[in-house]
Structures are given as C-alpha cells and as structure tokens.
N, C-alpha and C positions, 0 to 999 in steps of 0.2 A: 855583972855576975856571969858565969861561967860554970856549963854543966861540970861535972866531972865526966862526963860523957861523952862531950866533944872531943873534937880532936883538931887541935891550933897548936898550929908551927911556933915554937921559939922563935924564928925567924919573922912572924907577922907582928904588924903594929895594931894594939889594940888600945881605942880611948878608953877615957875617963866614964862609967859608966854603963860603958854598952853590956847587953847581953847577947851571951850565947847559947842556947839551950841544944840540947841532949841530940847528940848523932849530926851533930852537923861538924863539915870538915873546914877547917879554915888552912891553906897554904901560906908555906912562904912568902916573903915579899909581899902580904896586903897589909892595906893600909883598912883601918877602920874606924872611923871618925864619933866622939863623942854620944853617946846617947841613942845609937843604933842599935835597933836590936834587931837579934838575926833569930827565928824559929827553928823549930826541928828539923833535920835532914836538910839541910842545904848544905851547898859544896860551891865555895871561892876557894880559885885559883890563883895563882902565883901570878904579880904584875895586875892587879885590881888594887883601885882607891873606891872608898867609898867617903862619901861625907857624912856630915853630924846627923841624927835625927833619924834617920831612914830607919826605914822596917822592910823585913826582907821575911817571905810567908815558906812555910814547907816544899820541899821538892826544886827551889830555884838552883841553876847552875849556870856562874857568874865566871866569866876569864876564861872558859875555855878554848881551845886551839880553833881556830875558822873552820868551819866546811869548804874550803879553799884549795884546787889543788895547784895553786902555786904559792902555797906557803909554804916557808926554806924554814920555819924552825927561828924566824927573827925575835929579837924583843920587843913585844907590842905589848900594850894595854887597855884594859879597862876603866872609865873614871866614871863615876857618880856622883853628883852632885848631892847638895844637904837636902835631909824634908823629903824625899822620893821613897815615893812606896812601891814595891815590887809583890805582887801576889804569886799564887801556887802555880810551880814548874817553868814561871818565867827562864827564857834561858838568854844570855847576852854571851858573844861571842868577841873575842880581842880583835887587833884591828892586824893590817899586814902591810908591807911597807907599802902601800899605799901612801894612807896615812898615818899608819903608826897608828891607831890606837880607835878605840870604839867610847862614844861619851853619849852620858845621859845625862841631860840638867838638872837643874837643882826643882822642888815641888812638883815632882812628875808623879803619874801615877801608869803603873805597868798591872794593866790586870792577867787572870789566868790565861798561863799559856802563851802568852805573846812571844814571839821568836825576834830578836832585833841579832841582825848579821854584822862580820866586818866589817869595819872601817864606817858603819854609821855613825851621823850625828845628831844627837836627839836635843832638842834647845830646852828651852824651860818652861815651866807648867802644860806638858804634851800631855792629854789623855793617849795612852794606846788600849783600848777596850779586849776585851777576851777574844783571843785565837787570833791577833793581829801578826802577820807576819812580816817582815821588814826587809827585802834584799839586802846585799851584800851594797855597802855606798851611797843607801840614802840619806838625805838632810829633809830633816824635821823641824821646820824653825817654830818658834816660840809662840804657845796656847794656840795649837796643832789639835785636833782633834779626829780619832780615825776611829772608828767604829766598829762593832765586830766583824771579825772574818774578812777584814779589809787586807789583800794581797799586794805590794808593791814588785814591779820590776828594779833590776840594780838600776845605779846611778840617779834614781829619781827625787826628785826637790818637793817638795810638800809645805810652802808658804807659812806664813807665822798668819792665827787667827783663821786658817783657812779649818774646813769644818767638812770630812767625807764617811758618806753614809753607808751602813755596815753593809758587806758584802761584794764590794767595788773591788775591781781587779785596774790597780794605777799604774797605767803603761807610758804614761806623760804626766810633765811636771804640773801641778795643780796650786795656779796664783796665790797668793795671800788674800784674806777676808772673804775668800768663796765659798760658797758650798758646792760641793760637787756629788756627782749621784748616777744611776741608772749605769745600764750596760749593753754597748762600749760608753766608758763613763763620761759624764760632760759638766757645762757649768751646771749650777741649777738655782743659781742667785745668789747673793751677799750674805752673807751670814750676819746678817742686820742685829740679830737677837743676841748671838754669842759677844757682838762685841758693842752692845747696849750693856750688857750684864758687867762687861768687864770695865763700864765706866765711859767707855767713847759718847759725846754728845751726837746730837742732831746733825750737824753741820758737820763733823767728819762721816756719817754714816751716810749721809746725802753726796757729798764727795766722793766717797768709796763706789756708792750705787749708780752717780755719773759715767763714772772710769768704764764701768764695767756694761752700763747701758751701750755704751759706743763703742766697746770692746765686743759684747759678745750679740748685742741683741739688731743692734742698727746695722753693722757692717757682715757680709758673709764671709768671710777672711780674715784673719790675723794680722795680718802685713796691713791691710787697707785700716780696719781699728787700729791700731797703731798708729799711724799716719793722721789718721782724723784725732787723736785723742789729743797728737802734740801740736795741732795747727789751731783745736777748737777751744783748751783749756786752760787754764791759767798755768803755770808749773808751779809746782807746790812737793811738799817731802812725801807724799801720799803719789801723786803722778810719777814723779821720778822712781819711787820706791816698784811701783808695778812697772814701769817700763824699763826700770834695770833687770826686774826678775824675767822677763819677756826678752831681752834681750840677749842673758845670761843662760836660757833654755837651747842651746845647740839643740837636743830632738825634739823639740817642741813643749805646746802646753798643752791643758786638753780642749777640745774642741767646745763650742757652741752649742745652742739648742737646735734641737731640729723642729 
C-alpha cells in the first residue's frame, strides 16, 4: 500500500506488497524489494536497491551523494540486503568510484542515528547500535557488533563475530571473534558468549581463545605472536582465517593489553 501522500517516482521499482506511508519521497531508479515497508518521512534516492522484508523507520536518508570531496558526480549505489532494519535518521551514503557502491547485508539492524559513509561494506547480521558512525571505506564483516557512539577511522576492517564496546574511537583493524574496549582501544578477550549464542561449540571457542592467548597475551608484539601462532599450532580454517586478516591489515590491528 501506498500513501496518497508520498511521493515515488514512476521511474522506481516497487514490490509485491511493500508499504509506503505518508511524506516519504522515494526517487527514480530504486529498487524495493517485496514486503518492505518504508515509515513516514523517509527520503531514497536515486541508484538504491533495497531487499525483501526490511523496515525502514522515520527521518532515514538512504542514496544520498557522499560527503566526499572527490566525488565527480559518478553512478554509484546503494544496496540492502532482505530482513534489515533501519531505525530513525539512519542516513547511508552511496559509494564513489572507489568501489562503486555502499552495501548493507541482509538481517542487519541499523539503530538510531547511525551514519554509514561511502563505499562501505556492512556483511550480514551487523548490529550497528545508536550514534554509530562509520567512515568513508570501512568493512564490517559478518555478526560484527558495535556498540553505541562507536567512531570508526576510513579504510578500517572490523572482523566477522568481532564484538566492540560503546564509545571506542577504532583507529585500527579489530580481528574477528574479539572484543575490543577501552581508550586508546585494545583486545579485551574473545567474545566467547557472542559466539556460544550463535551456536559455536566448545572446541572452536577453545581454539579461537588459543589464537588469541599467543596473539595478544603471551607475546609483546604482533610480529613475534604471529610467528609463535604459526610454529606452535596446528593450521586449521580458524588459524588461517586470523592470520590472513593480520596479514591483510597494512596499518595495523589494535594493540594488546596492557
């Protein structure tokens, strides 16, 4: 259903089902996937897909042009994944020829106020908690959890399963399955509980908490854990999987405990 109220472009694609209610603008060229319904006063822009299911809360502004100032005015996008909820004033910003295009996975939840910038990558089932703000080029990989008022620098990696606690300003890449915390921010152990919940047994959590014993707690340096992790541990998709991401951190990860 559809207010009379809105205002959608003949040129948008609208599914089976969704709703539009009253003062929201939909442009050109979106796409909007079955069973989504969009609240009052939101505004998608032109070059936005959204998927099935999602709910999109008052005040959100979706596809807008980057705070970039080396955007030329390119064709970039916005994509959404099915299932994703977006609360009040969420704003997502298109991508620049970076990468072309700015994505939110599918089962996300974006609560109020979150800022996600160009050319982000948000993976799937991310919590981003209220006033989370996202530089321009980060990657969020998959059941990410950030907490309120969590500040990222551009270019930064933020781990699948990794788990950082509200008010952190992440100025370095933050492993997968960690918790990270305090300020200037650091490990601050495994996120044992988040990925018990999500089903991992015993024996990968023991695993994960190995890696990360000789990673952060046994050695004073990064380079040296590293070295001890690949000489003391069996290799396995877990080992490989942290020390590709360790690898792949050109500015680094965050540091240790003190």
């Amino acid at each position: 259903m559809i207010s009379n109220l809105a205002n959608v472009s003949k040129g948008a694609v609208i599914g089976k089902d969704v709703q539009i209610d009253s003062f929201s603008t939909i442009y050109e060229n979106v796409v909007i996937g079955e069973g989504t319904r969009i609240h009052p006063n939101v505004t998608i822009y032109s070059g936005t897909t959204i998927g099935k299911n999602c709910e999109i809360f008052p005040g959100s502004v979706i596809g807008v042009v980057p705070q970039d100032l080396k955007f030329d005015g390119e064709e970039t996008t916005v994509e959404i994944g099915d299932n994703t909820v977006i609360r009040e004033c969420v704003t997502i910003h298109k991508g620049t020829k970076d990468k072309w295009k700015t994505s939110i996975g599918s089962n996300c939840l974006l609560m109020t106020y979150v800022h996600v910038a160009h050319d982000c990558q948000v993976g799937n089932n991310v919590i981003l908690a209220s006033y989370v703000g996202l530089a321009g080029h980060n990657t969020i990989e998959d059941y990410a959890i950030l907490e309120g008022k969590v500040g990222t620098q551009q270019f930064i990696r933020i781990g699948a399963h990794a788990f950082v606690a509200g008010g952190s300003l992440v100025r370095k890449n933050v492993p997968p399955y960690v918790k990270a915390a305090r300020e200037p921010i650091g490990f601050a152990g495994v996120n044992s509980i988040g990925l018990r919940r999500r089903g991992f047994d015993d024996n990968f959590v023991k695993e994960v908490e190995d890696i990360y014993r000789l990673l952060y707690v046994m050695n004073n340096n990064i380079s040296k854990g590293v070295e001890v992790i690949t000489n003391s541990l069996p290799e396995s998709e877990i080992t490989k999987q942290v020390l590709s991401f360790i690898s792949d951190s050109d500015k680094g990860i965050i540091r240790g405990m003190i």
